[in-house]
C-alpha positions as CSV (number, residue, x, y, z in Angstrom):
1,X,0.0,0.0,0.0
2,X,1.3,3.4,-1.0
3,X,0.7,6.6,0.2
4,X,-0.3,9.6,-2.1
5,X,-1.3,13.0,-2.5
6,X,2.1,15.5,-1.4
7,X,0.1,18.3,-2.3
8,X,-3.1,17.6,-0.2
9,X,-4.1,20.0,2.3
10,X,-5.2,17.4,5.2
11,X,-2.6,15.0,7.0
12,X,-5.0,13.6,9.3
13,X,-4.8,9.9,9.4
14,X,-9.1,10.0,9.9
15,X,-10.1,12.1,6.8
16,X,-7.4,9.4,4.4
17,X,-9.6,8.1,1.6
18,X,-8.9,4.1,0.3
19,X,-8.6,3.4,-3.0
20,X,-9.0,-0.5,-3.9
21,X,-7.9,-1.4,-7.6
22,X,-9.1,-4.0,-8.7
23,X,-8.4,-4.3,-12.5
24,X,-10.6,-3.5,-15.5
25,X,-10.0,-1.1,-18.8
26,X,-8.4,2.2,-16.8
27,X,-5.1,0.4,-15.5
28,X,-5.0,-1.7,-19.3
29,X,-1.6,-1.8,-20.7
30,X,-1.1,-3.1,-24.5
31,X,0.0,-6.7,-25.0
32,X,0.5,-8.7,-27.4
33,X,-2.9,-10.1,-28.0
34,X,-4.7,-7.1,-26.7
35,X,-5.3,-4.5,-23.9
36,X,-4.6,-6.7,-20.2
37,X,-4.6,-5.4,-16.8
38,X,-1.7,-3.6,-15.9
39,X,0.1,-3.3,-12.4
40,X,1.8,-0.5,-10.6
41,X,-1.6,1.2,-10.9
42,X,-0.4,3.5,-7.5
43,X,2.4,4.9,-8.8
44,X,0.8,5.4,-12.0
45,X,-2.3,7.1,-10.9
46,X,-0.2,9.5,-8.8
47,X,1.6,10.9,-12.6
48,X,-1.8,11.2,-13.7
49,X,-3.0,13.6,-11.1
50,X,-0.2,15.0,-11.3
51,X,-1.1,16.7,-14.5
52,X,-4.2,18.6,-12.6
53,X,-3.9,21.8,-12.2
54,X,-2.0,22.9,-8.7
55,X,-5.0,24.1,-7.2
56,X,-6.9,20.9,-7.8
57,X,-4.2,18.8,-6.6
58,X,-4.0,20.5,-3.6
59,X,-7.7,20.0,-2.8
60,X,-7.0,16.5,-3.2
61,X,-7.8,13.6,0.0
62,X,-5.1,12.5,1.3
63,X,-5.3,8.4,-0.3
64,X,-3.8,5.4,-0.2
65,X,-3.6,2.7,-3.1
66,X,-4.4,-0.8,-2.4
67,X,-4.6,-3.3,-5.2
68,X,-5.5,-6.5,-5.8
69,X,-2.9,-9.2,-6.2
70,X,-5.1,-10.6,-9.3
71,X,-6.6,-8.0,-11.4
72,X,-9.3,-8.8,-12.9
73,X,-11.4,-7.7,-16.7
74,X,-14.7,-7.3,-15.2
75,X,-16.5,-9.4,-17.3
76,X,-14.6,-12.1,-15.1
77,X,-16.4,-10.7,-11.7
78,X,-18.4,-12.9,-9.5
79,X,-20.8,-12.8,-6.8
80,X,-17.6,-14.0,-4.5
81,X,-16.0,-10.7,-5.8
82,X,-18.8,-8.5,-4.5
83,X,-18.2,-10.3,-1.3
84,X,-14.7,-9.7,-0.6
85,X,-14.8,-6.2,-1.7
86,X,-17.7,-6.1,1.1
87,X,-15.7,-7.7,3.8
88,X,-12.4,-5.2,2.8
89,X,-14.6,-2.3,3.1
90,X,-15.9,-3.4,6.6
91,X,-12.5,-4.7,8.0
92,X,-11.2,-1.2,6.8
93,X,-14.3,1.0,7.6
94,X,-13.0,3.0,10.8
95,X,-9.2,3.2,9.6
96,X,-10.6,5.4,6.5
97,X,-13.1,8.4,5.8
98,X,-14.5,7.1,2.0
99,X,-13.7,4.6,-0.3
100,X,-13.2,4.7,-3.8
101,X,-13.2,1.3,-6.0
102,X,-11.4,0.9,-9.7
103,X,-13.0,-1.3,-11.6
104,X,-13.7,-2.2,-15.1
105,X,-16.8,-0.8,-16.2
106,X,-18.5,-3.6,-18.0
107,X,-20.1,-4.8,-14.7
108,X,-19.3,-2.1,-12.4
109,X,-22.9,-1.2,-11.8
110,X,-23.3,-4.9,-10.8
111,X,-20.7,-4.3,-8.1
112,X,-21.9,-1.2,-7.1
113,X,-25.9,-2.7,-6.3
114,X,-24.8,-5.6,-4.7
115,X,-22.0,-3.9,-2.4
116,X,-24.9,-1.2,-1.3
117,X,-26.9,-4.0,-0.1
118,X,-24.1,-5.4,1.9
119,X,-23.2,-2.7,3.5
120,X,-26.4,-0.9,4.7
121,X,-26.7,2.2,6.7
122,X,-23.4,2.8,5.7
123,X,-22.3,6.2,7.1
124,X,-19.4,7.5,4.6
125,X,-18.9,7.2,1.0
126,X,-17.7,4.2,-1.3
127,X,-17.5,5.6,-5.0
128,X,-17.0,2.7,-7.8
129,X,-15.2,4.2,-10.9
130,X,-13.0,3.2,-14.1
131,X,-12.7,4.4,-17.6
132,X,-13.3,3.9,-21.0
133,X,-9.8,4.3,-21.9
134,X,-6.9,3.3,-20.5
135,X,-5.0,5.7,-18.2
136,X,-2.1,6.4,-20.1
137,X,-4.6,6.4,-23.7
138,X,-4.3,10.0,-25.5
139,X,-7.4,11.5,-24.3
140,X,-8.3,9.6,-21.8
141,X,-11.2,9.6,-19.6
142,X,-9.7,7.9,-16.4
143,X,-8.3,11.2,-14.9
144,X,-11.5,13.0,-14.9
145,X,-13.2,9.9,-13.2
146,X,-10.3,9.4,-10.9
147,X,-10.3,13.2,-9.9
148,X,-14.2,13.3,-9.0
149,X,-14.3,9.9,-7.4
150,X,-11.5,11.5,-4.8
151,X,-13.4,14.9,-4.5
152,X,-16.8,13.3,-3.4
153,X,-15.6,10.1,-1.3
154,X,-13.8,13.0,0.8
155,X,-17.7,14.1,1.3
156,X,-18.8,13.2,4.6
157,X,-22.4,14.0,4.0
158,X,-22.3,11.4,1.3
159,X,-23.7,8.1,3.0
160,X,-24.2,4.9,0.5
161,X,-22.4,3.5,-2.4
162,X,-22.5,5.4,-5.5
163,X,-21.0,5.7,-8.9
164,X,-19.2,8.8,-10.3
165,X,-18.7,8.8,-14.2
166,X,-18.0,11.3,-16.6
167,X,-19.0,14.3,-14.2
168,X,-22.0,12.6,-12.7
169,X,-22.4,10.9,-9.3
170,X,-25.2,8.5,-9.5
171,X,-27.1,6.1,-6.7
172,X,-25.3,2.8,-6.7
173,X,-28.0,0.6,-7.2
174,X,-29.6,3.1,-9.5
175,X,-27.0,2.7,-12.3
176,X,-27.0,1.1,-15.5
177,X,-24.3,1.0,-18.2
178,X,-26.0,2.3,-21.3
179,X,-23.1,2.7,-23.9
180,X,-20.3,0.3,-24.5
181,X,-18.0,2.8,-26.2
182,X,-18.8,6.7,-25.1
183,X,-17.1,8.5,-22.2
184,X,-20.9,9.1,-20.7
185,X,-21.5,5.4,-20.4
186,X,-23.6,5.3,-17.3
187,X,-27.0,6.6,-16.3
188,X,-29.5,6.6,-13.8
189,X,-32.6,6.6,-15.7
190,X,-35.2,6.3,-12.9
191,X,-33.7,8.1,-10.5
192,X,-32.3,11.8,-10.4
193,X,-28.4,12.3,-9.8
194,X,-27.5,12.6,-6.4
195,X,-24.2,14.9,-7.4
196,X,-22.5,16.2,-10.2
197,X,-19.5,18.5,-11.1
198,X,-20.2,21.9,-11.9
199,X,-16.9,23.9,-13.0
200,X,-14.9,23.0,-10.8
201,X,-16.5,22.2,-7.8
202,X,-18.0,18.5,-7.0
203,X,-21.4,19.3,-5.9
204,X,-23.5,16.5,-3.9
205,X,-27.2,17.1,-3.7
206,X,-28.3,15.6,0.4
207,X,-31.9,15.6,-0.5
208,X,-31.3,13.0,-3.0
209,X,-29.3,11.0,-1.0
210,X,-29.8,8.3,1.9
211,X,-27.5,10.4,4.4
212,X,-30.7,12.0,5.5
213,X,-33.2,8.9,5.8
214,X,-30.3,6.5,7.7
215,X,-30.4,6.5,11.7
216,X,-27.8,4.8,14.1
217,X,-25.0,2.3,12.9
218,X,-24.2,0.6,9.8
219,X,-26.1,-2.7,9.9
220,X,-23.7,-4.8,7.6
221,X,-25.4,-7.8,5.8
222,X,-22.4,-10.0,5.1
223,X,-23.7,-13.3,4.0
224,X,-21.8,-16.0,2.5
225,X,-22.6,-15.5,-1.0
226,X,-20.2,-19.0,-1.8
227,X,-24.0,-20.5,-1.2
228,X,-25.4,-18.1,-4.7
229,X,-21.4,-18.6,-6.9
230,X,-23.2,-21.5,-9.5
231,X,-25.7,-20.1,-11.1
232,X,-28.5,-20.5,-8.3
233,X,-30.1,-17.0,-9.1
234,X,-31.0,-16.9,-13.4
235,X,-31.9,-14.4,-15.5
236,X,-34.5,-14.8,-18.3
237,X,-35.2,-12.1,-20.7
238,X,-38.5,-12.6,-22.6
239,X,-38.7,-13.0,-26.0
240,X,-41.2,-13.6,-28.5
241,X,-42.4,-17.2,-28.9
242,X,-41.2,-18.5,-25.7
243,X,-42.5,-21.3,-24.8
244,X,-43.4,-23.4,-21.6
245,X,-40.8,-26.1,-21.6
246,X,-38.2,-23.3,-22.4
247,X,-38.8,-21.6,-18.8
248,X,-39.0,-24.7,-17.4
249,X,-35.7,-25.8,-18.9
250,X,-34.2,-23.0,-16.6
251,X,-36.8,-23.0,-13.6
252,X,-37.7,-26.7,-13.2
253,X,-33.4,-26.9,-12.8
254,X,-33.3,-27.8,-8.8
255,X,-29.8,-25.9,-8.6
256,X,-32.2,-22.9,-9.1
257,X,-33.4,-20.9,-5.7
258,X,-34.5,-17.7,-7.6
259,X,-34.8,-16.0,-10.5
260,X,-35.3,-12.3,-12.1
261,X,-37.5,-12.2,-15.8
262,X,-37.8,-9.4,-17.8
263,X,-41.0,-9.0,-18.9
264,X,-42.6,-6.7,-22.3
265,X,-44.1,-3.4,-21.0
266,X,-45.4,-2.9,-18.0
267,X,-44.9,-6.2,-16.8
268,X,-46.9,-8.4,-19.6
269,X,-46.8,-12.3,-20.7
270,X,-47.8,-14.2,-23.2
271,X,-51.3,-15.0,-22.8
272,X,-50.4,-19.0,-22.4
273,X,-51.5,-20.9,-19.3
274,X,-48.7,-23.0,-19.7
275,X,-46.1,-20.4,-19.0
276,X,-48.0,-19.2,-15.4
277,X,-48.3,-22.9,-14.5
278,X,-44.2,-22.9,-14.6
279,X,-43.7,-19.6,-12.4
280,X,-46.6,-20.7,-9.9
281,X,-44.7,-24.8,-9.6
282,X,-41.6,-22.6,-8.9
283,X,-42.9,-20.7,-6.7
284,X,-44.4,-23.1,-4.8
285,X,-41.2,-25.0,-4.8
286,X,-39.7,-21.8,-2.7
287,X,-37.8,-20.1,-5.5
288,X,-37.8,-16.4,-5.4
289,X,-39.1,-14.8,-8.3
290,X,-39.2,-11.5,-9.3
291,X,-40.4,-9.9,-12.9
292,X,-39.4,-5.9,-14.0
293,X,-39.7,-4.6,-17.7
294,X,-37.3,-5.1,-20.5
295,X,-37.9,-1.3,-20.9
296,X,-35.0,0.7,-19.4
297,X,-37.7,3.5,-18.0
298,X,-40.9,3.3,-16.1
299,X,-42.1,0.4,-13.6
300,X,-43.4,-3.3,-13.7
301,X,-47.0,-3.2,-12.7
302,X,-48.8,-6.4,-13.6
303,X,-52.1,-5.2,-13.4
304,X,-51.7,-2.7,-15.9
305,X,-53.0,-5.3,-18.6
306,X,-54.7,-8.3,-19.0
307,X,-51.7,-10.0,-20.4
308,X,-49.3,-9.2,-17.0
309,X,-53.1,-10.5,-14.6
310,X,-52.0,-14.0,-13.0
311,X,-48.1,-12.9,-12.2
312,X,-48.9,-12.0,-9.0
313,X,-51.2,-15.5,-8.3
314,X,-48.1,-17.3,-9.4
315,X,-46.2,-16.0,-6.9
316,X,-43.8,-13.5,-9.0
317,X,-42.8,-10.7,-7.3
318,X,-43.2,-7.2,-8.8
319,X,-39.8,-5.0,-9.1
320,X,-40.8,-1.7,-9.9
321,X,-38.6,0.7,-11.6
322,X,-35.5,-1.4,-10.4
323,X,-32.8,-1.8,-12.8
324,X,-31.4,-5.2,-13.5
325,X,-28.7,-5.0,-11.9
326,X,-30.6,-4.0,-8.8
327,X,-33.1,-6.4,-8.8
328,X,-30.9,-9.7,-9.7
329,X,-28.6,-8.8,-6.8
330,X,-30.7,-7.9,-4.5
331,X,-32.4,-11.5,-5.1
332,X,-28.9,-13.3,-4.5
333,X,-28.2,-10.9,-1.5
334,X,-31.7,-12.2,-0.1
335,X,-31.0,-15.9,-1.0
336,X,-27.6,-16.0,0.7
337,X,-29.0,-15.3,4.2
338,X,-30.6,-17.6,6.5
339,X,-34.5,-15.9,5.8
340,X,-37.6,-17.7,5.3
341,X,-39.5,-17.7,2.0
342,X,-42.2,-15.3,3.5
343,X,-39.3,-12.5,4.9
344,X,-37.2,-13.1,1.6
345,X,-40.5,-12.2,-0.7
346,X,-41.0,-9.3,2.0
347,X,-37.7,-8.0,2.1
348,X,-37.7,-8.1,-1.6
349,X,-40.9,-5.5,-2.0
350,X,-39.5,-3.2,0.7
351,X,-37.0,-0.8,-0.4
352,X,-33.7,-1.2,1.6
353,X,-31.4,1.5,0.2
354,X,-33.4,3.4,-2.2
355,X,-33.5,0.9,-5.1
356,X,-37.0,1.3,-5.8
């Protein structure tokens, strides 16, 4: 671990900010067969801020660089690697005022929901970033996400997990990535930003945020999540033409404790008795379902139309306005705990950390 920021204007050991690299395309180095992770990513991002003006760089936390012996592509992330960042964060959490978290951006969002429901009623900031280019790239993105992910994880008043990209700090477990190749790759498209630069000042918005509604201590939810690592929890995306034996194929499975489906509208399926008997056998089985709209705006409400009526008799559990990412880990987080069927399915409908 390696200590940063000369020109910061705060030596106090309390108000140090932890930065955990992890891998992904903003510490990529060229290879021979392609962009890989790169090491030395401490030494590397100091340069880079380095080329901020002096005033910036002496508003700068004071940080310290910790990084993962095996770095990682996102695309290779796993429910295990939610759960260690989790546990780093919470063996670290007095030692350091915020955390920020490098990470590749093809799942960071995935990260981001499933470490907010970890670590609830948390009561200082951890802000997941990365880039679309490399570090080093001409160009480059990763400074100006590296910058802002500093400024607001040295805000106090900023309470929960969150995710700061190209200028915009958005709820953790409200983020989606909606771009694979533009610098403004991530969005929050049912909920409003909870900060933002403006100029040059990071600006966090407290009304938005769950500093306010939080009371008392963090209440950590650290559950083995070894026991949802194989594919327990699926994901089925509706499509037209499915048919019954398909969604059996994947819910009849006994490996399967839950699953998330994406459903046409505002939460509508194919008017074929067939397809209900297979969520309400499931259900009855005690597998956790839950059902929110393909559509990347608006809410799931099954009784909107005739072809959603009967979810809610087959047991399938309404999401909302939850993103994907929100809802699929929020249904691992729930099946990794010790909870009945009745207080999972309850849990699930209740918002925990502003997810819906």
């Amino acid at each position: 671990m390696s200590l940063y920021s000369p020109l910061a204007n705060s030596d106090s050991a309390a108000e140090r900010i932890l930065v955990i690299y992890t891998g992904g395309t903003i510490g990529m180095q060229p290879h021979a067969h392609g962009l890989v992770p790169g090491g030395d990513f401490s030494t590397r991002m100091a340069a880079a801020l380095t080329q901020l003006p002096i005033t910036q760089q002496q508003a700068l936390p004071l940080y310290e660089v910790t990084s993962y012996v095996t770095l990682i592509d996102s695309s290779a992330a796993t429910p295990l690697t939610w759960q260690r960042l989790a546990h780093d964060i919470n063996e670290k959490l007095t030692a350091y005022s915020g955390f920020v978290i490098i990470h590749g951006t093809d799942t960071l969002s995935w990260t981001a929901a499933s470490l907010a429901y970890q670590l609830q009623g948390l009561d200082r900031p951890v802000v997941l970033t990365g880039a679309m280019q490399p570090l080093e790239a001409p160009a480059s993105d990763a400074l100006a996400n590296l910058h802002g992910a500093l400024m607001f994880a040295a805000q106090p008043a900023l309470q929960e997990v969150a995710v700061y990209f190209a200028g915009k700090l958005l709820r953790g477990v409200r983020a989606v990535k909606q771009h694979s190749e533009a610098a403004d790759a991530f969005a929050s498209l049912n909920y409003p930003l909870i900060g933002e630069r403006v100029g040059d000042d990071f600006v966090y918005y407290p009304s938005r945020g769950l500093g306010l509604q939080q009371r008392g201590a963090p209440r950590f939810e650290l559950p083995d999540y070894r026991l949802i690592n194989q594919g327990e929890v699926v994901r089925v995306v509706l499509w037209p033409g499915i048919s019954a034996w398909q969604l059996d194929a994947w819910l009849g499975d006994s490996r399967v404790k839950g699953a998330l489906l994406q459903l046409w509208g505002a939460g509508n399926l194919p008017d074929q008795p067939d397809l209900l008997n297979v969520l309400a056998r499931a259900s009855g089985e005690g597998k956790l379902l839950a059902a929110i709209s393909q559509c990347p705006q608006g809410s799931a409400h099954f009784s909107t139309y005739a072809a959603g009526h009967g979810l809610s008799d087959a047991g399938v559990l309404a999401g909302d306005d939850m993103t994907p990412e929100a809802a699929f880990t929020k249904l691992a987080h729930l099946l990794a705990q010790p909870l009945s069927f009745e207080d999972q399915r309850q849990r699930f409908v209740t918002s925990l950390i502003g997810e819906r």
